[in-house]
N, C-alpha and C positions, 0 to 999 in steps of 0.2 A: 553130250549132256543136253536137255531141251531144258528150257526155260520156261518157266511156270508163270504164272498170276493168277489175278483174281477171278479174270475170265474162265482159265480152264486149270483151277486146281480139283477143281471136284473130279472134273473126267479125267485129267493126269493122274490124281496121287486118292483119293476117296475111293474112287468105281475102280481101281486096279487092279487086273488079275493077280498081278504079280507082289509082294511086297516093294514099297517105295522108301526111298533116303531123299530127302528134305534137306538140302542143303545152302541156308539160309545168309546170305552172305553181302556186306556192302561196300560200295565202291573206293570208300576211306577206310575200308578195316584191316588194316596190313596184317592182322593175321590170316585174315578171310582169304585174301589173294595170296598170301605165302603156300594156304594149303592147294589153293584153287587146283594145279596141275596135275598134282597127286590124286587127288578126287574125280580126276576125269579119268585117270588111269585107272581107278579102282573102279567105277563105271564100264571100262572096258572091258576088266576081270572080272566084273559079275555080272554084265550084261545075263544073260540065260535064267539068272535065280532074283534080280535084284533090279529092279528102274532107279535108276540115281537122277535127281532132276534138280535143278539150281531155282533159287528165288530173291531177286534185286530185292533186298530191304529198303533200301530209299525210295522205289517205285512200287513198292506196297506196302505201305505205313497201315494203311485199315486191317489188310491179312495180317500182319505180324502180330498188331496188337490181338486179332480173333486168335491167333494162335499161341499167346502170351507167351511171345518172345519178347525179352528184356535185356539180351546181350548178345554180341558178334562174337566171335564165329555160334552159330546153332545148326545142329542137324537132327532133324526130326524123323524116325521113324514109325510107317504108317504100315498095317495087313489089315487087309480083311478092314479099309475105313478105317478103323481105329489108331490112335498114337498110342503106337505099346514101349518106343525109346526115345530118349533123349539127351543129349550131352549138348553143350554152351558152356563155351570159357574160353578166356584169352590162351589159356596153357593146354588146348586140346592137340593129341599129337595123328598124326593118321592113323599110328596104331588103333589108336580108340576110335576112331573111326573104322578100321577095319572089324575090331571087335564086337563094334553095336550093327554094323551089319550082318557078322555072322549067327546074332540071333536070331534072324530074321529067317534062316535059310533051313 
């Protein structure tokens, strides 16, 4: 999974051929890293249809807020530039993560 910022979110997850997952996570959020693994996995499985790309919240407090996130774990989905999904919450399971990427596809 490649790591994003402020420098090159636009050319990661904006200009994207592909649909992107935004996967918004920080260094204290034991959920965040509980999922972490799993979400690299699913990166692997949809490699082809889907760019999974991770974003340090403590190291981009200005992006987080442009992108009005307000709680850990968030995973943003972007097509065609636009955010067309989103889930945030402490109780998010991969599943639902698996699920708001298969709209994408």
């Amino acid at each position: 999974m490649r790591e994003v910022n402020k420098e090159n979110f636009a050319s990661e997850v904006i200009e994207s051929e592909k649909p992107v997952l935004v996967d918004i996570w920080g260094p204290t959020c034991q959920p965040c890293l509980a999922l972490m693994p799993q979400v690299e996995e699913l990166a692997k499985v949809y490699d082809e249809k889907v760019k999974i790309v991770k974003l340090n919240s403590a190291q981009n407090r200005r992006l987080c807020v442009d992108l009005r996130v307000i709680g850990l774990p968030a995973f943003l989905l972007f097509k065609d530039g636009q955010e067309v999904g989103r889930l945030s919450s402490k109780e998010i399971s991969i599943h639902d993560v698996e699920n708001l990427l298969k709209t994408a596809i």
